[in-house]
N, C-alpha and C positions, 0 to 999 in steps of 0.2 A: 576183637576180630571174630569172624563167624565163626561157632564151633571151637570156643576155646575159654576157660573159664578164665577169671581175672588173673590168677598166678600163670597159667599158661598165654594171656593175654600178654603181660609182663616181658614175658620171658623172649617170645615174637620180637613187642617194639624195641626190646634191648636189641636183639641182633639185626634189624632193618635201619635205626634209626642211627644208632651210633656208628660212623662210618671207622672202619679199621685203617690199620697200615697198609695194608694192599687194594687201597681201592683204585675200581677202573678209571685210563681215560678214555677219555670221549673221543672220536673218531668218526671221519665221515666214512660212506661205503655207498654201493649202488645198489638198488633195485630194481631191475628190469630199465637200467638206464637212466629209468625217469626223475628218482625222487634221491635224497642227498636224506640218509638216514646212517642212524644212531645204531651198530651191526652189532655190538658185542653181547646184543637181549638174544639172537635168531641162535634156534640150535643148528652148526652147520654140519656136527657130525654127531656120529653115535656114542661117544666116547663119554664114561661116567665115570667119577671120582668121587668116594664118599658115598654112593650110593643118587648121587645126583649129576645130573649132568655137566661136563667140563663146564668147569668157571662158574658153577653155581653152589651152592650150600645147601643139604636137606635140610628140614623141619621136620622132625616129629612130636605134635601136642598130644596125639595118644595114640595108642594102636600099634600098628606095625604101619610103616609107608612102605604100599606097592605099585610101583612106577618105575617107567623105563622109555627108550626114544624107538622108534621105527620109521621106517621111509614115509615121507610124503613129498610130493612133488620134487623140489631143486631142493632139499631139505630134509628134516625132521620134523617129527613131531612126540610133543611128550603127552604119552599115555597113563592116566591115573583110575585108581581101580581102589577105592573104599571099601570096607565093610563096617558091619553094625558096632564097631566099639573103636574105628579110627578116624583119627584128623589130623592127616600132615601137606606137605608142600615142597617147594624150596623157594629159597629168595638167591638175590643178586643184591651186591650196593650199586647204584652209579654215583655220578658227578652230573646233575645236568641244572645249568640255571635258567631260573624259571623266565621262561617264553622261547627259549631259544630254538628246542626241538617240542614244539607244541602239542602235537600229534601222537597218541599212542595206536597204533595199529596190532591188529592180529586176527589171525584164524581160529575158531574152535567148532567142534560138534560134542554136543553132551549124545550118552548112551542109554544111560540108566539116570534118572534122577531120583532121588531120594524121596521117598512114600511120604508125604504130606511136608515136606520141607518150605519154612517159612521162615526167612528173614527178619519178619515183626515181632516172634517169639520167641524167648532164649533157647526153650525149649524146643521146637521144631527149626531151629538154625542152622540150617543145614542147606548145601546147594553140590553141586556135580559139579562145578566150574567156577571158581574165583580168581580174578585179577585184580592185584594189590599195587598203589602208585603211594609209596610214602612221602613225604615232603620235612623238610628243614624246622626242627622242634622248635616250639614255641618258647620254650622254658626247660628249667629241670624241675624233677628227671625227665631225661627226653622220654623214659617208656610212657611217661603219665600224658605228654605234651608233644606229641608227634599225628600232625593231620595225615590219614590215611584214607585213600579214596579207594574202595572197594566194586568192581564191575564186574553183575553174578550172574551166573543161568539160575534163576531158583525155580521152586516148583509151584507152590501157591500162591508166590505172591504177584500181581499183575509185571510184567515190563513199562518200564515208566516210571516206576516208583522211586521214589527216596526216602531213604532214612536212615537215619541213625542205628547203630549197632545196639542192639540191646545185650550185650553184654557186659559184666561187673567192667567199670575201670575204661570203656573203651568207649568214651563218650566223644572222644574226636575221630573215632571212625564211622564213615557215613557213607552209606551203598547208595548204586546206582543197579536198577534190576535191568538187565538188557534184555533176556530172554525169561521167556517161562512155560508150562507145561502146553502150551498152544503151539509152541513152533515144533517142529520136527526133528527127531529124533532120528542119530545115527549121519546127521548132514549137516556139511562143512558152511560154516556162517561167519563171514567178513566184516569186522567193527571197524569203527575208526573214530576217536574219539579225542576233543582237543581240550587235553588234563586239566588247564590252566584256565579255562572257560569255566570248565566244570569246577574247581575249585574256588571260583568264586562265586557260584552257583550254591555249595555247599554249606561251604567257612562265612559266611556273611559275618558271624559273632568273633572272627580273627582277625585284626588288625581292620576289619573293614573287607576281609574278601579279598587282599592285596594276596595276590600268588606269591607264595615262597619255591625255594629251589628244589630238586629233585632231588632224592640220595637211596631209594630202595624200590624195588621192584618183586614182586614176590606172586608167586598160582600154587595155589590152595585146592585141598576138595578135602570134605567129611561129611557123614551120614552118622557121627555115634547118636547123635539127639534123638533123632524119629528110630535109630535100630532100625534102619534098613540098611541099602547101597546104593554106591553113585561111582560112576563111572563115564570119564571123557577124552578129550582129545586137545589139545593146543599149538599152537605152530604160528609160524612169521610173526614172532611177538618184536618187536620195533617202533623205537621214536623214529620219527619226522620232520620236517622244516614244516612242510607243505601236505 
């Protein structure tokens, strides 16, 4: 995973991949009416447990995490704030099988991007903005054998691109760059992205690219690599039918 060495890689896919006794169910809920999505991703209030947002779980792989929610629109949004010797997060488990709610949706605006941050290098792996979609282990151990699809704002590397993680241990994590240092900064930008497409976009070398099921969800940010900061925003994080 971006920003995190193989033992701190490790350490991640244990807690995304392995689903607990408490995991969520699935429910429908509305959005502006229209669309019949997956609510228990959207932050709908301000309230933190554990230092992470109700019903979420922090990560910290290094540093201190400093992060917290503030108003946006009909909602929240989670505000994250790096400096040069951290990389944390939080995740969520779900239950979602695959093709059902197709569609991963959300909002972000990066602030500060990370001074030469590059994806294609272990060393420069770094980004302002990471969305994590785990999927259903291949094998054991699941931390070794859990496809993880990564959606980043990075900084030098084009938007468009893929690839694979270049960290120890993390060779079924494979990014997807959405934004990069050409878009704009400080402004709120609309993805929408259908997981399961992507995944066999990705996985070609898994079972044939055959989508497996969803079980973790996880946003990210670290600058320890380049020693600099990154700094963003996230909001209406939500699966979809449609």
């Amino acid at each position: 995973m971006t920003g995190m060495s193989g033992g701190r890689w490790c350490a991640f896919i244990c807690g995304v991949a392995i689903l607990c006794s408490t995991i969520l169910t699935v429910s429908d809920g509305q959005l502006n009416g229209a669309e019949k999505i997956i609510s228990e991703t959207l932050f709908s209030s301000d309230a933190m447990r554990g230092g992470a947002p109700d019903g979420w779980q922090l990560l910290e792989n290094k540093g201190t995490a400093n992060l917290g929610l503030e108003k946006y629109e009909d909602g929240y949004a989670l505000h994250l704030k790096s400096d040069s010797s951290s990389s944390f997060g939080i995740r969520k488990e779900l239950s979602l099988v695959a093709g059902e709610y197709p569609f991963l949706n959300w909002q972000w605006k990066a602030i500060t991007l990370p001074a030469g941050g590059d994806v294609r290098k272990s060393d420069t792996d770094d980004q302002a903005l990471q969305l994590y979609v785990a999927f259903e282990a291949t094998g054991w151990p699941a931390k070794l054998n859990t496809p993880v699809i990564g959606y980043i704002w990075d900084s030098e590397c084009p938007k468009g691109t893929e690839v694979t993680s270049p960290q120890p241990l993390a060779g079924k994590v494979r990014y997807i760059v959405l934004r990069d240092k050409t878009d704009a900064l400080d402004t709120w930008c609309t993805e929408k992205r259908n997981v399961f497409d992507d995944y066999r976009k990705l996985f070609p070398d898994i079972e044939g690219g055959n989508p497996r099921d969803i079980n973790g969800i996880s946003i990210m940010i670290n600058s320890q690599h380049t020693k600099s900061e990154a700094e963003g925003f996230i909001s209406h994080v939500y699966f979809s039918r449609e």
